[in-house]
BALOBA-1460 file (C-alpha; in Angstrom, 3 decimals):
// residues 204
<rec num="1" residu="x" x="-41.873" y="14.673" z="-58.880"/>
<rec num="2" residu="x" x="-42.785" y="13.410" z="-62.402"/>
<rec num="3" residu="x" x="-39.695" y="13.502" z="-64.604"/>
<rec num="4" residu="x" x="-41.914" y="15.035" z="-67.054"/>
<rec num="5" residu="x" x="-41.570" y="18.190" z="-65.180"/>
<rec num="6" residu="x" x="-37.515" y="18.139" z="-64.917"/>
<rec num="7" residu="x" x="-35.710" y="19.693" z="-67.805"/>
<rec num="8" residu="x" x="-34.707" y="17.353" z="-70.267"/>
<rec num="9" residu="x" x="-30.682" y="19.002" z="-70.151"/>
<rec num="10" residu="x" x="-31.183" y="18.156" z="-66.616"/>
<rec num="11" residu="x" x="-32.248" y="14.636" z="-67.147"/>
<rec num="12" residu="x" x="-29.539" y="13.956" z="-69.442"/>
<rec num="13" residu="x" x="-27.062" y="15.206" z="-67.557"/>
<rec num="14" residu="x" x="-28.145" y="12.760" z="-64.648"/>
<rec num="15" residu="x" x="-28.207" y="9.685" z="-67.012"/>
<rec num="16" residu="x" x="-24.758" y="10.403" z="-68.452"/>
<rec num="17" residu="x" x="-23.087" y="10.968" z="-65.014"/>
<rec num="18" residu="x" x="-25.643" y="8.416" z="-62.687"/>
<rec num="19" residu="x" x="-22.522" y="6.060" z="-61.692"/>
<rec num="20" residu="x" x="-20.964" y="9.545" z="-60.589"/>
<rec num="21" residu="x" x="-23.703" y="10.966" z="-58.675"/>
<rec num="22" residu="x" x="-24.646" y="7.231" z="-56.576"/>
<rec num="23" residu="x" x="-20.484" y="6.733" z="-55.813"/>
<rec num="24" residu="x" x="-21.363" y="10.187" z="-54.142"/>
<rec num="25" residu="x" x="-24.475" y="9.593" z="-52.543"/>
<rec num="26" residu="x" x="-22.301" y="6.663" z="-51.077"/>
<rec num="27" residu="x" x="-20.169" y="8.690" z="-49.963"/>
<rec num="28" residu="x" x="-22.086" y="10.498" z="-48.400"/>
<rec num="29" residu="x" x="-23.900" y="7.951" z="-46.252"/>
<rec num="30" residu="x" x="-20.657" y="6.362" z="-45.205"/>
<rec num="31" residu="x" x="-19.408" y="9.679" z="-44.153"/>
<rec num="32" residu="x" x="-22.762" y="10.147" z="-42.250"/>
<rec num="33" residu="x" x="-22.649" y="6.408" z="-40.392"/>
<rec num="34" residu="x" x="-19.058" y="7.424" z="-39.510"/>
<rec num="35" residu="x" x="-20.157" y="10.774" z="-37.672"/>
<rec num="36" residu="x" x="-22.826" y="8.794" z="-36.189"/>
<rec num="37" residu="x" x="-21.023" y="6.369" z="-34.817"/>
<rec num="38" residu="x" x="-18.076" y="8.870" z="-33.958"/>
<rec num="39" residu="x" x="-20.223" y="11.216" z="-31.721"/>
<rec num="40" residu="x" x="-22.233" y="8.002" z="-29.916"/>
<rec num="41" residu="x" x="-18.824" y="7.324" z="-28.707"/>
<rec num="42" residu="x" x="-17.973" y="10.587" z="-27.489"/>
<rec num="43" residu="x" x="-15.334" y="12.083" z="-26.384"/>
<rec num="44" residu="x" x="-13.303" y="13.399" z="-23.263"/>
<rec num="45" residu="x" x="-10.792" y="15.928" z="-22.143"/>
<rec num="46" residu="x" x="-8.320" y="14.400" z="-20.035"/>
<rec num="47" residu="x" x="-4.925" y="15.966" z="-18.779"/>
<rec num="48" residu="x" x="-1.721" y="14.331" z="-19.882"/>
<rec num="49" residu="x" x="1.931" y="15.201" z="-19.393"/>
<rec num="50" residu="x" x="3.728" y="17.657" z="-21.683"/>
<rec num="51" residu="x" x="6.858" y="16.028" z="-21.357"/>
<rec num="52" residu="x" x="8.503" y="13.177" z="-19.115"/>
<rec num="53" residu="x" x="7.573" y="13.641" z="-15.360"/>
<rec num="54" residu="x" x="10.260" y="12.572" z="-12.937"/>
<rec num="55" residu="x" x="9.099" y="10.381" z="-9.963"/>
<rec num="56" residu="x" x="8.546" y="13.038" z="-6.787"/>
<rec num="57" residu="x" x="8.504" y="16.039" z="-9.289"/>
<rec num="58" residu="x" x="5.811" y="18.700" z="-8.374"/>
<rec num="59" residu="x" x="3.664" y="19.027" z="-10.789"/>
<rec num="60" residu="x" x="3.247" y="22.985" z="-11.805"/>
<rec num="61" residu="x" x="1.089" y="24.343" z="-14.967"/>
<rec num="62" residu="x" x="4.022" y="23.881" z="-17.242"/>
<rec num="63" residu="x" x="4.021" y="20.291" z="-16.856"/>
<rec num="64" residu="x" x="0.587" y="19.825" z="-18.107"/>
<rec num="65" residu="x" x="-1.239" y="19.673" z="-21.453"/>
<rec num="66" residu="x" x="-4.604" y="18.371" z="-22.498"/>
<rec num="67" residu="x" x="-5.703" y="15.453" z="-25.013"/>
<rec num="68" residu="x" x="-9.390" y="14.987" z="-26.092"/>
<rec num="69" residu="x" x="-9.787" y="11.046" z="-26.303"/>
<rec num="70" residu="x" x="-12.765" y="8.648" z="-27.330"/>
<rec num="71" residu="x" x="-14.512" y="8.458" z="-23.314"/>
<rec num="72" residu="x" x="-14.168" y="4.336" z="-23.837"/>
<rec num="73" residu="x" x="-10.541" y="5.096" z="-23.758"/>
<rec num="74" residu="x" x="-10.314" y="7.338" z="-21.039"/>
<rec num="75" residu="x" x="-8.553" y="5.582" z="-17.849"/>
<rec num="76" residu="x" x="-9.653" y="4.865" z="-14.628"/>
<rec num="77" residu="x" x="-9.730" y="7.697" z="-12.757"/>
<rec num="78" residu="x" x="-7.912" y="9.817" z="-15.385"/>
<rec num="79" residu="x" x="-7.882" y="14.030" z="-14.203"/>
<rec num="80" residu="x" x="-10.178" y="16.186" z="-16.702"/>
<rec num="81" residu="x" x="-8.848" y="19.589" z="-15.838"/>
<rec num="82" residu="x" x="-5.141" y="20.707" z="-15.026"/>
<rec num="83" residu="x" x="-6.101" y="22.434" z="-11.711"/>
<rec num="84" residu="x" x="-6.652" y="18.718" z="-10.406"/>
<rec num="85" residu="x" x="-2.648" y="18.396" z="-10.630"/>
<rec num="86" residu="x" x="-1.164" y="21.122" z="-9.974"/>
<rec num="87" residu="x" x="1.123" y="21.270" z="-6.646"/>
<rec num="88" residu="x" x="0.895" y="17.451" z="-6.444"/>
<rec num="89" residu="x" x="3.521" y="14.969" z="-6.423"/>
<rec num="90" residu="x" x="3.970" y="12.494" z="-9.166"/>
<rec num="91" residu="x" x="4.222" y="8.860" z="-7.530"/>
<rec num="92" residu="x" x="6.088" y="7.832" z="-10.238"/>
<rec num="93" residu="x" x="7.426" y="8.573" z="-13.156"/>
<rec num="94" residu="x" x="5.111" y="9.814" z="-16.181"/>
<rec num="95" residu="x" x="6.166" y="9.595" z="-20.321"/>
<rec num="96" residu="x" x="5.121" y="12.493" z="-22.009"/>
<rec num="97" residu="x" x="1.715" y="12.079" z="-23.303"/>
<rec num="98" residu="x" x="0.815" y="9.843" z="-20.292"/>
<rec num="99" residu="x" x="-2.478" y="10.151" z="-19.120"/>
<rec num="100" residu="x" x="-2.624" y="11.925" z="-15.374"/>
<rec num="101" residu="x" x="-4.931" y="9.759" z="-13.069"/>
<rec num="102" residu="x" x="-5.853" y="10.611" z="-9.139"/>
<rec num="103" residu="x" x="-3.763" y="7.469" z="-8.227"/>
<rec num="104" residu="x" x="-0.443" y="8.449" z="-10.093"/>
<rec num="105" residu="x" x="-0.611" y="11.599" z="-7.516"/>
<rec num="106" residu="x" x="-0.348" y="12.916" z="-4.191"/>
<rec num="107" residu="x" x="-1.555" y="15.721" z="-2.818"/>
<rec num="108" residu="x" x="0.457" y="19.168" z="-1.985"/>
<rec num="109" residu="x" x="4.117" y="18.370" z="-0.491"/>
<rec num="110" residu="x" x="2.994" y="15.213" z="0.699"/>
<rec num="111" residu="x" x="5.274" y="12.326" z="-0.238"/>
<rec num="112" residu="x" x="2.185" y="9.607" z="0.547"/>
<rec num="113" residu="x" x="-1.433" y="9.116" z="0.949"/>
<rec num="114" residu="x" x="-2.849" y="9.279" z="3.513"/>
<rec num="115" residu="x" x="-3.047" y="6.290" z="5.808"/>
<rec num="116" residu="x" x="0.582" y="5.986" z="4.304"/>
<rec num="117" residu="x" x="4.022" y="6.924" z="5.987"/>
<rec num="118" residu="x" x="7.238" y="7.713" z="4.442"/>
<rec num="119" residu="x" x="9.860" y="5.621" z="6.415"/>
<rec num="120" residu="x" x="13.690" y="6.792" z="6.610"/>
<rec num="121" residu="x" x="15.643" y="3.358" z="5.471"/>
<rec num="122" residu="x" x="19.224" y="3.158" z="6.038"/>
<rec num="123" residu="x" x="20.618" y="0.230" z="3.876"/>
<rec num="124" residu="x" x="24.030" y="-1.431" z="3.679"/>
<rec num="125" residu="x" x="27.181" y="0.493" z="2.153"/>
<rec num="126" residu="x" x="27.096" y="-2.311" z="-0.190"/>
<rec num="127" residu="x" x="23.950" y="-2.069" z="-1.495"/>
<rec num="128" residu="x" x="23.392" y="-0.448" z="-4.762"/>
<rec num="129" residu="x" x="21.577" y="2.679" z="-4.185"/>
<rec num="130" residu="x" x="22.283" y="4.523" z="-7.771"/>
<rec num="131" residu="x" x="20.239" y="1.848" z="-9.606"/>
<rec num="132" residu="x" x="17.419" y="2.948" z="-7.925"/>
<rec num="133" residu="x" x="15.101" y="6.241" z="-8.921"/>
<rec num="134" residu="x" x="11.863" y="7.841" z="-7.168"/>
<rec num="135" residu="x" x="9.384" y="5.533" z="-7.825"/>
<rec num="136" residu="x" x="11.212" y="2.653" z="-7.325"/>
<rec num="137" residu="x" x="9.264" y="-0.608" z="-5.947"/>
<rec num="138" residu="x" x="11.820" y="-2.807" z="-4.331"/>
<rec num="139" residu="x" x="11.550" y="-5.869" z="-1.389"/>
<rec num="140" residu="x" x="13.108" y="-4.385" z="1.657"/>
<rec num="141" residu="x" x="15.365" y="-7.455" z="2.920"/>
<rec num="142" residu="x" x="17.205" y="-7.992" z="6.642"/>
<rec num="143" residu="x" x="18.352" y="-10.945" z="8.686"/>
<rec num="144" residu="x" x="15.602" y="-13.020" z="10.002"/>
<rec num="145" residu="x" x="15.134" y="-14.555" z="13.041"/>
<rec num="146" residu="x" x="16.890" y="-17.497" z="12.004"/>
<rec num="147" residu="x" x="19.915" y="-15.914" z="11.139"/>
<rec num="148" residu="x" x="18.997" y="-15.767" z="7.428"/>
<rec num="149" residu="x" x="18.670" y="-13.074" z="4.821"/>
<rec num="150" residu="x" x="14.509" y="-12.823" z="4.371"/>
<rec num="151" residu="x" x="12.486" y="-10.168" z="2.949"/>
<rec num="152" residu="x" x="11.085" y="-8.117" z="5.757"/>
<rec num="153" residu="x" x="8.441" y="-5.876" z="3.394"/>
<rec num="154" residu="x" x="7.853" y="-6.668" z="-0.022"/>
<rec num="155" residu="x" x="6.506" y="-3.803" z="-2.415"/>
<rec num="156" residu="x" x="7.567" y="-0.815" z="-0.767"/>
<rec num="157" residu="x" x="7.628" y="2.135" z="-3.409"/>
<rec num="158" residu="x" x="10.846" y="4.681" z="-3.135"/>
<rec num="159" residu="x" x="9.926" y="8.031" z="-2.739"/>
<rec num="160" residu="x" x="13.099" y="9.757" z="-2.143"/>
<rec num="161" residu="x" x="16.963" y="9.125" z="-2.592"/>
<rec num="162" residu="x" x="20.046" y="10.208" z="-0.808"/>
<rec num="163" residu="x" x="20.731" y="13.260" z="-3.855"/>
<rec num="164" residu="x" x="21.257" y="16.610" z="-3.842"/>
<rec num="165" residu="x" x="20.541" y="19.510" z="-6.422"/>
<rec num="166" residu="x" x="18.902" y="16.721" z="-8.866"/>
<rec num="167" residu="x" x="16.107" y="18.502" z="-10.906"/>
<rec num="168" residu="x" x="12.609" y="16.911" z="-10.231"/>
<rec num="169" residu="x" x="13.957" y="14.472" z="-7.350"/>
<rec num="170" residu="x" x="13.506" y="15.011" z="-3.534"/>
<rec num="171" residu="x" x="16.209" y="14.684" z="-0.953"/>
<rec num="172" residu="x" x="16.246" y="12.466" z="1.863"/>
<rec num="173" residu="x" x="18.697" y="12.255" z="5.005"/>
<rec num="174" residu="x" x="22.293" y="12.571" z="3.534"/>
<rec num="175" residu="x" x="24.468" y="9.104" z="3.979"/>
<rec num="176" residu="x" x="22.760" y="5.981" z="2.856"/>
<rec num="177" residu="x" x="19.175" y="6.332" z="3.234"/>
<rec num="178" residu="x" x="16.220" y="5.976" z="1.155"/>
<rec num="179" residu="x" x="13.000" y="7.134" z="2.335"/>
<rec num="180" residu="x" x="10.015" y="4.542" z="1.297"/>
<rec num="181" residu="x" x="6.521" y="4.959" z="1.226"/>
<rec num="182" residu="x" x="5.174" y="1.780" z="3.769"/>
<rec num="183" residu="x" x="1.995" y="0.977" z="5.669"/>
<rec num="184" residu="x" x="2.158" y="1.530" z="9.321"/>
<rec num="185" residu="x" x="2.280" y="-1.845" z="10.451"/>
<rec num="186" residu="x" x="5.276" y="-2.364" z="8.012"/>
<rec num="187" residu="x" x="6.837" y="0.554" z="8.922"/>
<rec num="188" residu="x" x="6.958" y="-1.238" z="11.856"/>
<rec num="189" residu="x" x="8.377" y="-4.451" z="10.844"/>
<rec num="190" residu="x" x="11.254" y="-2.702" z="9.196"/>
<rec num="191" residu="x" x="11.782" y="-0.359" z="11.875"/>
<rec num="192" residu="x" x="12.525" y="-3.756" z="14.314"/>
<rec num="193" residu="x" x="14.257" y="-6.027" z="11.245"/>
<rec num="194" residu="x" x="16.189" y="-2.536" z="11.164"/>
<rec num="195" residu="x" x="17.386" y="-2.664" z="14.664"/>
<rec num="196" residu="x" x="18.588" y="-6.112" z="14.454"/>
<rec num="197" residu="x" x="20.680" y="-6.225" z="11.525"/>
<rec num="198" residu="x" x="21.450" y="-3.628" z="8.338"/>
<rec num="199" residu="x" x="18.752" y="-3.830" z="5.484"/>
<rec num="200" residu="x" x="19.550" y="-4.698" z="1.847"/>
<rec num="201" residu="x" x="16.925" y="-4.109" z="-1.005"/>
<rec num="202" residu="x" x="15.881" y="-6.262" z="-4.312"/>
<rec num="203" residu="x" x="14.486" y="-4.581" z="-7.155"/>
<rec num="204" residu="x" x="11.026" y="-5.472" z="-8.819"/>
């Protein structure tokens, strides 16, 4: 439009205040390359924990929260809805916040996956059980056929301790045994090392 036609207050107006009105316009497109670039990323709603999650806790409603986060941050396998957790078993432990993935969890009472069995372990009176929690990854060790201490399974996750009445832990047998989470044919190998001599554990 012909400034001829604008109102010569108007015109004024703009030429006294035209280094306010562009630092706006500026504004305004930065604001509007932001948003752009904001919503291409999108975003996701992911289910986190409301507050530290022991190691073998059930997970019930309570447990759970949810955090929207940009979807190129969104883990692996992360849950989107809270019904996708509930009455599952935390692996391990999980810091409040921490995002709630299909592979930090298994399913109903279960203390393994499937294809996975939990193994009863009795381990020397010597060896130090209370520096170990649910969740645990330790190398199972026993005497080897040579008469020497060797590790018999290396990598086998703890998934329940020798403790009564502990909130958010499971029990195992009472006396010193720790029940570990093993692959059959391991299971096996520490069932026989287990036969032969009493097992011992090293931490990871």
């Amino acid at each position: 439009m012909p400034l001829s036609f604008v109102p010569e207050p108007v015109r004024r107006a703009f030429r006294w205040y035209r280094r306010a009105f562009a630092a706006a316009f500026a504004g305004i497109a930065v604001f509007a390359g932001l948003t752009a670039i904001t919503t291409s990323r999108g975003d996701t709603v992911v289910v986190v924990a409301a507050h530290p999650i022991a190691g073998g806790q059930r997970i019930v409603s309570t447990d759970l929260a949810e955090l929207r986060l940009p979807s190129d941050a969104v883990p692996d396998g992360a849950l989107t809805t809270p019904a996708e957790a509930i009455d599952r078993t935390a692996i391990s432990p999980i810091p409040r916040r921490g995002v709630l993935a299909a592979s930090s969890l298994v399913t109903g009472g279960s203390l393994v996956a499937a294809g996975r069995v939990a193994l009863p372990v009795r381990v020397d009176e010597n060896a130090p059980l209370d520096l170990l929690s649910v969740g645990d990854r330790i190398d199972l060790l026993g005497t080897g056929a040579s008469g020497s201490l060797e590790v018999v399974v290396s990598d086998a996750r703890v998934v329940a301790l020798p403790t009564s009445g502990s909130s958010g832990m499971l029990s195992a047998a009472p006396g010193r045994v720790l029940l570990v989470d093993l692959s059959p044919s391991d299971a096996t190998r520490v069932a026989s090392a287990a036969a032969v001599s009493s097992l011992s554990f090293a931490l990871r």
